[in-house]
C-alpha positions, 0 to 999 in steps of 0.5 A: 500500500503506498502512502500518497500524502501532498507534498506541498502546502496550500499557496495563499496571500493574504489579497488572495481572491481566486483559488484553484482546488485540485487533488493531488499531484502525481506521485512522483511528487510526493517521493521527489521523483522528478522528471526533467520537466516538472517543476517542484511546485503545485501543478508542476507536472509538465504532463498535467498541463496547467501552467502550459495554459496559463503560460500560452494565455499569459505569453509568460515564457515560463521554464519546464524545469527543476529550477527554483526560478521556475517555482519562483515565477508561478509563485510571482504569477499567482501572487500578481493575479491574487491566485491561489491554490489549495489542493482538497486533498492532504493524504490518500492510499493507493495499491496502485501507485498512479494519479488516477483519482478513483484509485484514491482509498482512505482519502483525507481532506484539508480543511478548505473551509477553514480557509475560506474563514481564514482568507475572507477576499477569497471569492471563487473556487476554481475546481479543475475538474467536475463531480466525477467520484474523487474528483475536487467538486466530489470532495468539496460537495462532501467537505461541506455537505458535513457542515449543512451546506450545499451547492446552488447551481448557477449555470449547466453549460460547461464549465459548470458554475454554483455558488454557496453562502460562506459563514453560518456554517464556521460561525462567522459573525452575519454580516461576514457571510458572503457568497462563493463561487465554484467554476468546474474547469474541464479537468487538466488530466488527458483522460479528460479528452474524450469528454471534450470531445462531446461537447458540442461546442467543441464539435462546431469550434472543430468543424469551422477549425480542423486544426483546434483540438483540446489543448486550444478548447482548455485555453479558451475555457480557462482564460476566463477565469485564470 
């Protein structure tokens, strides 16, 4: 049985207003593995492709590479656009030692409400990927469910978007409360491909452009909100 715990802590300003929620890294991560191209940081696998979004969006030029001037770049990223990120996940076990999310057992989550109480400009949530079984908005649903809270839906087009009342239930004062947002990103992972390839959206961006596949369909999606 591998122990697959998050390597990193959670990355937060005090001006933080968006955080991006996620599981956990692959886990090469976690023993120290690294592959030429990962970037000892959050999201820093170079196979996960976050930060080649975000770099394609924001013309960055960032370095792939073990470098600490490649964390320090993302950590000056995050802290210019006031984001943050805080993986929902701090430890699972595996039999299977792989990133795949269902192969997640004895899964124990971080307090990410505590979070929200402890940084109050946070106002969304960006979670990189949907309600699948182990997905972040699965565990976040259940994180809160726990509380007596739920999820209010606000739009069904992908990405999907809700919102729940922050406060009553970490006995904040009534006049803290303030309402979050969650945007369910199409998951980063490869395996997410195929559910793009679906959407009818991209079916009709794929139509007009032969050459637009789903690295453009992701950049599209996440430059709204990153």
């Amino acid at each position: 049985m591998f122990k697959h715990t998050h390597p990193y802590p959670p990355f937060i300003q005090p001006d933080t207003t968006k955080l991006i929620v996620g599981t956990l890294p692959p886990p090469r991560f976690t023993t120290g593995a690294l592959l030429e191209k990962d970037v000892d940081f959050c999201y820093g696998s170079y196979y996960n492709s976050l930060w080649l979004f975000i770099d394609k969006i924001h013309h960055l030029n960032l370095r792939f590479d073990n470098s600490e001037e490649a964390v320090e770049e993302r950590k000056q990223f995050l802290a210019k656009h006031k984001i943050g990120v805080c993986d929902i996940v701090e430890s699972c076990e595996r039999d299977k030692i792989d990133a795949s999310d269902l192969g997640m057992k004895n899964v124990k989550l971080r307090n990410l409400m505590g979070y929200l109480k402890e940084y109050p400009n946070i106002d969304t949530l960006l979670f990189t990927g949907g309600n699948s079984k182990n997905g972040p908005e699965y565990f976040f649903r259940k994180h809160i469910k726990e509380l007596g809270l739920k999820l209010k839906l606000v739009s069904n087009e992908v990405p999907r978007i809700h919102e729940f009342v922050n406060g009553s239930a970490t006995k904040q004062p009534v006049g803290s409360y303030r309402t979050i947002k969650t945007v369910s990103l199409t998951s980063v992972s490869g395996a997410a491909n195929i559910s793009i390839s679906k959407i009818p959206l991209y079916k009709h961006l794929k139509a007009k452009n032969p050459a637009f596949n789903t690295f453009d369909f992701r950049v599209m999606q996440y430059r709204e909100f990153l």
